[in-house]
C-alpha positions as CSV (number, residue, x, y, z in Angstrom):
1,X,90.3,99.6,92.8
2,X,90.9,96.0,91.2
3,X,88.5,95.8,88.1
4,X,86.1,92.4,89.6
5,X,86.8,90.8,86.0
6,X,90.2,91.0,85.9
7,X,91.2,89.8,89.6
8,X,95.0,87.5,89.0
9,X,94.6,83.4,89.1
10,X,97.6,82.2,90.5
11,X,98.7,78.1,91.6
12,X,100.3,79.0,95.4
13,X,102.7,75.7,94.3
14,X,104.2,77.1,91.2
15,X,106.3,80.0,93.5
16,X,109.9,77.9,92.7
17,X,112.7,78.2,91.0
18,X,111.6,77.4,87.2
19,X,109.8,74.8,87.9
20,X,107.6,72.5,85.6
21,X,104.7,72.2,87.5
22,X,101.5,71.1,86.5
23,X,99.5,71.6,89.3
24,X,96.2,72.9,89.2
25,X,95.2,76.3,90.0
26,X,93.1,78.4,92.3
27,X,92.1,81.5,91.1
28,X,91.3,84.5,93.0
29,X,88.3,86.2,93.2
30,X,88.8,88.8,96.1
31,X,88.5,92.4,94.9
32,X,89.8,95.5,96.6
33,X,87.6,96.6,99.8
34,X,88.1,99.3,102.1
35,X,85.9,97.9,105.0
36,X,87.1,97.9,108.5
37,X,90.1,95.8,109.8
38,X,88.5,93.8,112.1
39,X,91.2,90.9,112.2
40,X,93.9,93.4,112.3
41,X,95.0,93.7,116.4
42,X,98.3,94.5,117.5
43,X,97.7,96.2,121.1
44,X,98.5,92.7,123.0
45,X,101.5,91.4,120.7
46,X,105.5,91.5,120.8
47,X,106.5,92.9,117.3
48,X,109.8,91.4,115.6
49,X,112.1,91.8,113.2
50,X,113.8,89.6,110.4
51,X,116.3,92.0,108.9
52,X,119.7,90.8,107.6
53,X,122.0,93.5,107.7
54,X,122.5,96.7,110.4
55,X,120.7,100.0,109.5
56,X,124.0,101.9,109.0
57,X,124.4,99.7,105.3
58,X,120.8,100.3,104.3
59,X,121.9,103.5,102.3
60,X,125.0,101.3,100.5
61,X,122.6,98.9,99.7
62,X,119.5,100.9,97.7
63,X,121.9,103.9,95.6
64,X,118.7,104.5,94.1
65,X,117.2,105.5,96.9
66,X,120.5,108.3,98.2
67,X,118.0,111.2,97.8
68,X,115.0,109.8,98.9
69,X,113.7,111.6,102.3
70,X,111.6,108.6,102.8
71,X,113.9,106.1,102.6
72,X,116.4,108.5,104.2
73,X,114.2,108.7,107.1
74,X,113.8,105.2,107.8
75,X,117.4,104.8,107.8
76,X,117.9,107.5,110.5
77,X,115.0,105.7,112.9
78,X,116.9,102.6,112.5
79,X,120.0,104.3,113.3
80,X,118.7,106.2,116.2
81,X,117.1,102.6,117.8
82,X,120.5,100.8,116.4
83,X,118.2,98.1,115.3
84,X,116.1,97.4,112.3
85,X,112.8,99.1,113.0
86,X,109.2,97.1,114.0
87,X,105.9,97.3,114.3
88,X,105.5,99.6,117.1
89,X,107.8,102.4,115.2
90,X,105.0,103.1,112.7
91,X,101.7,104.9,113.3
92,X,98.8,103.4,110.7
93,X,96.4,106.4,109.3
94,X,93.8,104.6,107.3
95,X,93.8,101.3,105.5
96,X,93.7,102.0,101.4
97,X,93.8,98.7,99.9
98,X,93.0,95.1,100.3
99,X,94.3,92.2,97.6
100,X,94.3,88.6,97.5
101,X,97.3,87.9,99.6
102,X,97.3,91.2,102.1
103,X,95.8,94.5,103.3
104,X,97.8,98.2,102.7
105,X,97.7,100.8,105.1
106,X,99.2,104.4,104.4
107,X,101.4,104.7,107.8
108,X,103.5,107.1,108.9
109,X,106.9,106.4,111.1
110,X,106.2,108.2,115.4
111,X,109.4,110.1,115.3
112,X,109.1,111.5,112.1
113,X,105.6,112.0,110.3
114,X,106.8,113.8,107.4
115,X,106.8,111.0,105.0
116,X,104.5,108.5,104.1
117,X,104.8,104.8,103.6
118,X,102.8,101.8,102.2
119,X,102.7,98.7,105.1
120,X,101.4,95.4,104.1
121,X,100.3,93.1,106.2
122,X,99.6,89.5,105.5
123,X,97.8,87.0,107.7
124,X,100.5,84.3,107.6
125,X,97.5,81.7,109.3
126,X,95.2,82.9,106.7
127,X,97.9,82.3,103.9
128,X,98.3,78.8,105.1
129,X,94.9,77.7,105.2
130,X,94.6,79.2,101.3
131,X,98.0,77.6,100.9
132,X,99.2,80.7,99.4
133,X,102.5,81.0,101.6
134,X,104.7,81.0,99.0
135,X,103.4,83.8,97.3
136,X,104.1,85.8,100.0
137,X,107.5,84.6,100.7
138,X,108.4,84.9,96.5
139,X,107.1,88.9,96.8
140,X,109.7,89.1,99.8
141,X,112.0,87.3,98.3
142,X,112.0,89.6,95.2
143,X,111.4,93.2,96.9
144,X,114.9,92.6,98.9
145,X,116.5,92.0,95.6
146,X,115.6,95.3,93.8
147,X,116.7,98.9,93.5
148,X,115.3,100.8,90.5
149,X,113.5,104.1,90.0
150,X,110.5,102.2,88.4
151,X,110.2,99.2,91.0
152,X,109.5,99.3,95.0
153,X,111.9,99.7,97.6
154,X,111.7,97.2,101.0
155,X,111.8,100.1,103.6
156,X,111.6,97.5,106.2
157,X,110.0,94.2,107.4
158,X,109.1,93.0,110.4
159,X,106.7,90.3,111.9
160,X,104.0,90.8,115.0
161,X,102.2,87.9,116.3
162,X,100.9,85.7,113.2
163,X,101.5,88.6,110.8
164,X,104.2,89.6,108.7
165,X,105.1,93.4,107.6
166,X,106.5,95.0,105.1
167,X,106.9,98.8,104.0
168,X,107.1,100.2,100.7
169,X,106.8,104.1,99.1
170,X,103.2,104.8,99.1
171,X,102.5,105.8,95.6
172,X,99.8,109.0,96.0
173,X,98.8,109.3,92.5
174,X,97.0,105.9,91.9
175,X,97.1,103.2,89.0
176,X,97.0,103.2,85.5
177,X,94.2,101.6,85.1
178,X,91.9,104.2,87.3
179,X,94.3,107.0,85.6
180,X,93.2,106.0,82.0
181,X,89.5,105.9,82.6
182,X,89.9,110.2,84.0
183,X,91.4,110.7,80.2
184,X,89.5,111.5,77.1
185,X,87.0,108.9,75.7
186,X,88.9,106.6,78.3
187,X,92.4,106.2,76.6
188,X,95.8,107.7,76.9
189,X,96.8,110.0,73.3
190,X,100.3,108.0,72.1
191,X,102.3,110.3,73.6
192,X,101.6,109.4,77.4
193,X,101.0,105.9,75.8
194,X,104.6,105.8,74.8
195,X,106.3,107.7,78.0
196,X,104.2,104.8,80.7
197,X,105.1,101.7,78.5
198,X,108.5,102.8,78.2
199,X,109.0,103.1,81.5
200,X,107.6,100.0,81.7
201,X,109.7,98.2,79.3
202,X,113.0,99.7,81.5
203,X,111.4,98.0,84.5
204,X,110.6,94.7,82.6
205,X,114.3,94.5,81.5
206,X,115.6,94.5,84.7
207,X,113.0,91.7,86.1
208,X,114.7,90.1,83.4
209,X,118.2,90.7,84.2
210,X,117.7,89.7,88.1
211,X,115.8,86.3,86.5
212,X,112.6,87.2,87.4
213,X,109.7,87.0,84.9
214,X,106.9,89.0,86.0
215,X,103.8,87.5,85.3
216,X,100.9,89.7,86.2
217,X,101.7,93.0,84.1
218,X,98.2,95.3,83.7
219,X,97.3,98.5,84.3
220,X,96.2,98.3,87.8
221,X,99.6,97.1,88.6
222,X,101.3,99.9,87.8
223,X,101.1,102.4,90.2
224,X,101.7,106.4,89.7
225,X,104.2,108.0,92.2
226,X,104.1,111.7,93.1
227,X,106.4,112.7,91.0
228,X,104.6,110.9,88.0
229,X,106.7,108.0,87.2
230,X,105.8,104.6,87.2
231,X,106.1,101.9,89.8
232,X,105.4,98.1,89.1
233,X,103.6,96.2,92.2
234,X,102.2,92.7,93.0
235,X,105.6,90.8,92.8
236,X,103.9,87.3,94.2
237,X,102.6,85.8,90.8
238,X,106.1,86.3,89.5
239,X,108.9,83.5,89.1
240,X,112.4,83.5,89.7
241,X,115.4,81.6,88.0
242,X,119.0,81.8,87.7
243,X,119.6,81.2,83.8
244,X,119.3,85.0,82.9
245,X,123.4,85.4,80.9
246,X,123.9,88.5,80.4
247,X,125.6,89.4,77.5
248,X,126.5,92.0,74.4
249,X,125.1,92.1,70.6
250,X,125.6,94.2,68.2
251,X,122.3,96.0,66.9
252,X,123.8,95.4,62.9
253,X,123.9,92.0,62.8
254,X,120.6,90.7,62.5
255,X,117.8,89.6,64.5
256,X,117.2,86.3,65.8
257,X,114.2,86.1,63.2
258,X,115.9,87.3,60.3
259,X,116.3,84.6,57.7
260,X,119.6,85.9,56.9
261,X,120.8,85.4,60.3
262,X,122.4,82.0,59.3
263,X,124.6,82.9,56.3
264,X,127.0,85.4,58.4
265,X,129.9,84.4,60.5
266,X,129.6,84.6,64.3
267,X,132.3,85.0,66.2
268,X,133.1,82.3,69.7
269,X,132.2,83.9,72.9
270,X,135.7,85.1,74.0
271,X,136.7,82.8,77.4
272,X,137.5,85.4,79.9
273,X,137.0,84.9,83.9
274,X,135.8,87.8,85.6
275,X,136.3,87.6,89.5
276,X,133.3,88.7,91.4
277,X,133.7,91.7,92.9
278,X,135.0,93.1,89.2
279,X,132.2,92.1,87.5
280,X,131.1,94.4,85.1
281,X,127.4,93.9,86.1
282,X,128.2,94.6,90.0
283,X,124.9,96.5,90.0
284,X,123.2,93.3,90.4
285,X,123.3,90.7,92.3
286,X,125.9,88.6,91.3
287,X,124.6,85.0,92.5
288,X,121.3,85.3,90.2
289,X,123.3,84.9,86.7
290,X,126.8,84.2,85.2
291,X,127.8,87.5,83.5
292,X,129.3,86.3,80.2
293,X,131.2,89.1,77.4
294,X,130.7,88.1,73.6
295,X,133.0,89.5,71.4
296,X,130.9,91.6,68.7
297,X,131.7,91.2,65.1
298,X,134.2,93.6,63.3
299,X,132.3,96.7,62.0
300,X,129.8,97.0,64.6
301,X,129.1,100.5,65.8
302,X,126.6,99.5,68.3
303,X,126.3,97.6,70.9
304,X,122.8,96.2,73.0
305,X,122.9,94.7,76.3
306,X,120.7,91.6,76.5
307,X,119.9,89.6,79.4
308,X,116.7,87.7,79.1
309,X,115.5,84.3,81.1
310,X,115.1,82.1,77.9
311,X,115.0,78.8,79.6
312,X,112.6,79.1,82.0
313,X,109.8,76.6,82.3
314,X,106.4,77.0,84.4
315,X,103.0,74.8,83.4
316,X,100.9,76.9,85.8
317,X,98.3,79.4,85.1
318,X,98.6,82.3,86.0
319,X,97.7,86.1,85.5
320,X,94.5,87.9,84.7
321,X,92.5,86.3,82.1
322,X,92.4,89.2,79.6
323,X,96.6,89.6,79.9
324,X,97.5,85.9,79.9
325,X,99.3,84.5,76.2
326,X,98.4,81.9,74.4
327,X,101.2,79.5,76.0
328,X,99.4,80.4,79.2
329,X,95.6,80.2,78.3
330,X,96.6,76.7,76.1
331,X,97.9,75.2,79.6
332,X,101.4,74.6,78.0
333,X,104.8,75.8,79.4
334,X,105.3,79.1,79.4
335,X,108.6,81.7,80.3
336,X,109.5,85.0,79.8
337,X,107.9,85.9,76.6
338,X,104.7,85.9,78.5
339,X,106.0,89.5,79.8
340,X,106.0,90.4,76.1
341,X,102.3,89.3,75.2
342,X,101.6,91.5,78.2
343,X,103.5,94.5,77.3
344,X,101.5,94.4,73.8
345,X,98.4,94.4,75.5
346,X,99.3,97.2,77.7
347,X,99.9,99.4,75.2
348,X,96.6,98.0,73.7
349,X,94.1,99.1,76.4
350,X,96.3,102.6,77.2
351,X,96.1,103.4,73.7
352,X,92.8,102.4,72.9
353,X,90.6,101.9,76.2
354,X,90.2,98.4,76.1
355,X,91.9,94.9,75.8
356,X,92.1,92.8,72.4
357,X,90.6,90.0,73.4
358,X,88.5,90.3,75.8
359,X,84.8,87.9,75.9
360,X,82.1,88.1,77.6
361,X,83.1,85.4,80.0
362,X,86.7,84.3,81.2
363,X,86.1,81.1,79.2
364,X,85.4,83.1,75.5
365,X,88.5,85.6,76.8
366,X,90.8,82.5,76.4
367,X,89.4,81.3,73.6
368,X,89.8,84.8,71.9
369,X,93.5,84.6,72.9
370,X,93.7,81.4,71.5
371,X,92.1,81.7,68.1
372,X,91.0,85.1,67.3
373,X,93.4,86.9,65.3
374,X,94.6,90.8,66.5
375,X,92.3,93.8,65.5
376,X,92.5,97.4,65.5
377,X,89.2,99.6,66.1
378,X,90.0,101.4,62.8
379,X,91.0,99.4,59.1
380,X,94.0,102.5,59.1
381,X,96.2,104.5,61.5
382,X,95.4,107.9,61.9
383,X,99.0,108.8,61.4
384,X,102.6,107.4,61.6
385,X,103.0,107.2,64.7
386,X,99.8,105.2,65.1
387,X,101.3,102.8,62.7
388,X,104.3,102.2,64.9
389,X,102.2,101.1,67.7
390,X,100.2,99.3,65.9
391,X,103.5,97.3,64.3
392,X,105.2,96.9,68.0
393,X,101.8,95.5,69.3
394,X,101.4,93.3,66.3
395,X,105.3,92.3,67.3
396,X,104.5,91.7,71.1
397,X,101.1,90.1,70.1
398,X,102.7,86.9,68.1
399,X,101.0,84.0,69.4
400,X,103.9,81.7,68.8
401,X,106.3,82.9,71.1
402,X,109.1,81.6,69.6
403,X,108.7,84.5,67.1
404,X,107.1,87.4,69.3
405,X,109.6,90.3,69.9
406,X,111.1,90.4,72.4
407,X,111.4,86.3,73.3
408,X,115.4,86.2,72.1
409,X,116.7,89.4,73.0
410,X,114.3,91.0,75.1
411,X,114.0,94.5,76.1
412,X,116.8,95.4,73.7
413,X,115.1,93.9,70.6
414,X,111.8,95.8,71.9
415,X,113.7,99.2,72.7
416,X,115.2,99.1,69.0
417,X,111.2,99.3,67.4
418,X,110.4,102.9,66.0
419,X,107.3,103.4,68.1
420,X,110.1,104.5,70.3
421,X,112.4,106.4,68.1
422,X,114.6,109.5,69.8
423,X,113.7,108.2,72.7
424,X,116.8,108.0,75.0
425,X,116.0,105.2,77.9
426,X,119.1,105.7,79.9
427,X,117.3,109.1,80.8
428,X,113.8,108.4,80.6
429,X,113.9,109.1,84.1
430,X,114.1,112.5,83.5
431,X,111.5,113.1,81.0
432,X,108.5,115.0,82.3
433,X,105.7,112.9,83.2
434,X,102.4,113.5,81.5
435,X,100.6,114.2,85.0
436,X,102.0,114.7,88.3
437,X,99.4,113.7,91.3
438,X,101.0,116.8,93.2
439,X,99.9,119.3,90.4
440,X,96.7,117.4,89.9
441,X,95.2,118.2,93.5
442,X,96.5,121.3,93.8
443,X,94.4,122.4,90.4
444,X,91.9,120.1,91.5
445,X,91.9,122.0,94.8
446,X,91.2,125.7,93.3
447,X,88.3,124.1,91.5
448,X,84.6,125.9,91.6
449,X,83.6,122.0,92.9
450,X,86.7,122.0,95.4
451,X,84.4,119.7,98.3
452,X,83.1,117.3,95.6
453,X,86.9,117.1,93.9
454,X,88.5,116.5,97.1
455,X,86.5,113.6,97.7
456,X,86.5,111.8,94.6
457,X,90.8,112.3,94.5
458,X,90.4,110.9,98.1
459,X,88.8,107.4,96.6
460,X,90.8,107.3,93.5
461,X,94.2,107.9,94.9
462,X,93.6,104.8,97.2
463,X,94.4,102.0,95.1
464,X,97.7,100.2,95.9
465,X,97.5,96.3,95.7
C-alpha cells in the first residue's frame, strides 16, 4: 500500500507540453483502499473502444513484448473478434488497488484465463469534478508510446459508460517500497541496491529519450514483476516535451562540469539529413525528437549515447514531498534533473531504510531539502563499495541542478559512476534478480506457518497504483 505520508501532489493544469505554469496545486491525500467497488457497475452499459490500429499490428508494434504469453494472448482475442477488445472480453477477480486518479483490478480475459492482467479504471465524471482529466489523458498518452522490459505495456483500452479502461501486466510480486521493509533491519544490502536502481536508471534513460521526465520516482512506484525485474508505474504526474536531441559523446573528453572542458577543441556537429524511415533511432518514435549525429573527436575509443530533455520548463509542484528537489520544493522551474534528485534518493532509502530529508511534517520535509545539507547514518563507509554509493548519491543529491549528475548528459553521465562498475546495462536484463515472487511463494508455501504465510503474501502482493 501507498505510505499516508508520502501520497504525490500534483497541479491537474501542468499535464502540457513543457509548459511554464504557475498554477497552484492540489495535493492528494487518497491512500490505497481495498473496500468494495460500490460505484463500479457495468451490467446496464455498452462498452467501447478507442483503439488506433487493427489487432493484427499489435505484435509489430511492442517487439518487446514477441514472447510475452500475455500480451500474445491479447493479441489472439483481438484477432479472433477482428476488433480491438472491450470491456465485456475481460472477467474482473478482485480489486487490488485504489490511487488518486483510478481503481486496479487483477482480471483475467473469458476465452483465455491463463494469464493475468492489471485493468484500471477511472471515473472520467469524478476526474472532471477534481479537474484531474489531464492526468489521465497524459498517463494514456504516455503508456501508448512505450515498449521496454522495465516500463508497462497498453494491452488494451477501452471506454464503458462514463469510464475509461485500460490494461496493463499485473505485476505479482509487489513494490519496492513494501519489498524493502520484508529485508533485514528494513534496507536492501548494495548488491540488490545496485541491480533495482540500475534497472531503474535504464528505464529513466529512455523516459528521457521519448521526452518525458518522470516526476514521481519512489519506491512504491516501482513495481516487482514475476520474474523479478522492475517495472515503473504512475505515468500521470509526468511531463512530456519534444526537445530531447539525441546525440553521441565520447566518454574521454570531459564532462560538462570539468573545468578543463573549455581549453579543448570541439569539433561542429556534422550536417547530415537522415530521412525518417532510416533513422538510426527508428526504435523510437520519430515525431518526439530530431535525431542529430555529432562527429566525436579524433582518438576517442568510446562512445555514449545521450539524449536528455534539457530545456524543459514546468513551475508546478509536484511529487511526494520527501522525493521532490530543491527546484521543486523552492516553487522555481524545474526539468529533468528532478529525475536525478529522485534517483539519489532512491538509492538512499533502499540502501539505508529511510529518506535524507525527511521532517516531521511536509512543511520541515521541504525545508530540510532546502537547507539541510546530505548526511550518511555513519561518519565512514563500511567498505568501497559503500563509498561509491555514497559518492553517486552525493552526485545525484546536488542541490543546484545545474551541477547534479546527470542534468547534461543524463543516464550516460550516471551509468559511467563506479558504483556501477562491470556492470554491463545492455544486458542487465538478464542478470538474476535478487528475489523472484514465484520462488518466494513457493518457499513461503512449504513453510511450518503455510496458512498465516499465504495470507500475509495475499495482502502484500496487492499493491499496484
Amino acid at each position: 500500500m501507498r505510505n499516508p505520508g508520502r501520497n504525490s501532489d500534483g497541479d491537474a493544469a501542468s499535464r502540457e507540453y513543457c509548459l511554464n505554469s504557475s498554477q497552484s496545486s492540489k495535493s492528494s491525500s487518497e491512500s490505497y483502499s481495498s473496500g468494495s467497488n460500490s460505484r463500479l457497475s457495468f451490467d446496464s452499459v455498452t462498452a467501447t473502444h478507442t483503439s488506433l490500429r487493427p489487432p493484427d499490428s499489435l505484435s509489430l508494434l511492442k517487439p518487446h513484448r514477441s514472447s510475452d504469453s500475455a500480451f500474445e494472448a491479447i493479441v489472439s482475442a483481438s484477432n479472433r473478434r477482428k476488433a480491438p477488445l472491450s470491456f465485456r472480453d475481460f472477467k474482473l477477480i478482485r480489486r487490488i488497488g485504489s490511487g488518486d486518479i483510478g481503481t486496479v483490478y487483477l482480471c483475467r480475459l473469458l476465452c483465455d484465463d491463463a494469464c493475468e492482467y492489471a485493468m484500471k479504471i477511472v471515473d472520467r465524471e469524478a476526474l472532471a469534478f477534481k479537474n484531474k482529466t489531464p492526468r489521465a489523458e497524459m498517463e494514456k498518452k504516455i503508456l501508448k508510446l512505450l515498449d521496454h522490459p522495465f516500463l508497462p505495456t497498453l494491452y488494451a483500452e477501452f471506454d464503458a459508460s462514463h469510464f475509461s479502461c485500460i490494461v496493463m501486466e499485473h505485476c505479482p510480486g509487489g513494490d519496492l517500497h513494501s519489498l524493502r521493509h520484508k529485508q533485514p533491519s528494513k534496507r536492501f544490502s548494495l548488491s540488490p541496491a545496485r541491480f533495482y536502481a540500475a534497472e531503474v536508471l535504464v528505464a529513466l534513460e529512455y523516459l528521457h529519450m521519448l521526452g518525458i521526465i518522470y516526476r514521481d520516482l519512489k519506491p512504491e512506484n516501482v513495481l516487482v514483476r514475476s520474474d523479478g525485474h522492475i517495472m515503473l508505474t504512475d505515468f500521470d504526474l509526468s511531463m512530456m516535451c519534444s526537445d530531447s536531441i539525441p546525440s553521441i559523446q565520447c566518454s574521454s573528453c570531459p564532462g560538462p562540469h570539468d573545468p578543463t572542458a573549455e581549453s579543448l577543441p570541439s569539433p561542429p556537429p556534422k550536417k547530415t539529413k537522415t530521412p525518417a524511415a532510416a533513422s538510426p533511432f527508428s526504435c523510437l518514435p520519430n515525431q518526439l525528437f530530431r535525431p542529430k549525429k555529432i562527429q566525436a573527436p579524433s582518438g576517442c575509443q568510446k562512445r555514449l549515447f545521450v539524449a536528455e530533455p534539457v530545456a524543459a520548463r514546468s513551475c508546478s509542484f509536484v511529487g511526494t514531498h520527501e522525493y521532490v528537489s530543491p527546484e521543486v520544493a523552492s516553487g522555481g522551474s524545474h526539468g529533468s534533473a528532478v529525475d536525478w534528485w529522485s534517483l539519489g534518493i532512491f538509492i538512499y532509502e533502499m540502501i539505508y531504510g529511510r529518506t535524507p530529508f525527511a521532517g516531521a511534517t511536509n512543511e520541515a520535509t521541504l525545508r530540510n531539502i532546502l537547507k539541510r545539507p546530505l548526511a550518511f547514518p555513519t561518519q565512514t563507509p563500511s567498505n568501497a563499495s559503500e563509498a561509491h554509493a555514497r559518492d553517486l548519491i552525493r552526485g545525484l543529491l546536488v542541490k543546484d541542478p545545474a551541477g547534479r549528475l546527470g542534468s547534461k548528459t543524463g543516464a550516460a553521465d550516471v551509468k559511467t559512476h563506479p558504483f556501477f562498475m562491470g556492470l554491463n546495462f545492455a544486458l542487465v536484463r538478464s542478470l538474476t534478480p535478487p528475489t523472484v515472487p514465484g520462488v518466494r511463494r513457493h518457499v513461503a508455501a512449504a513453510a511450518t506457518s503455510i496458512k498465516q504465510t499465504t495470507r500475509k503474501e495475499a495482502n502484500e502482493f496487492e499493491y499496484y497504483f
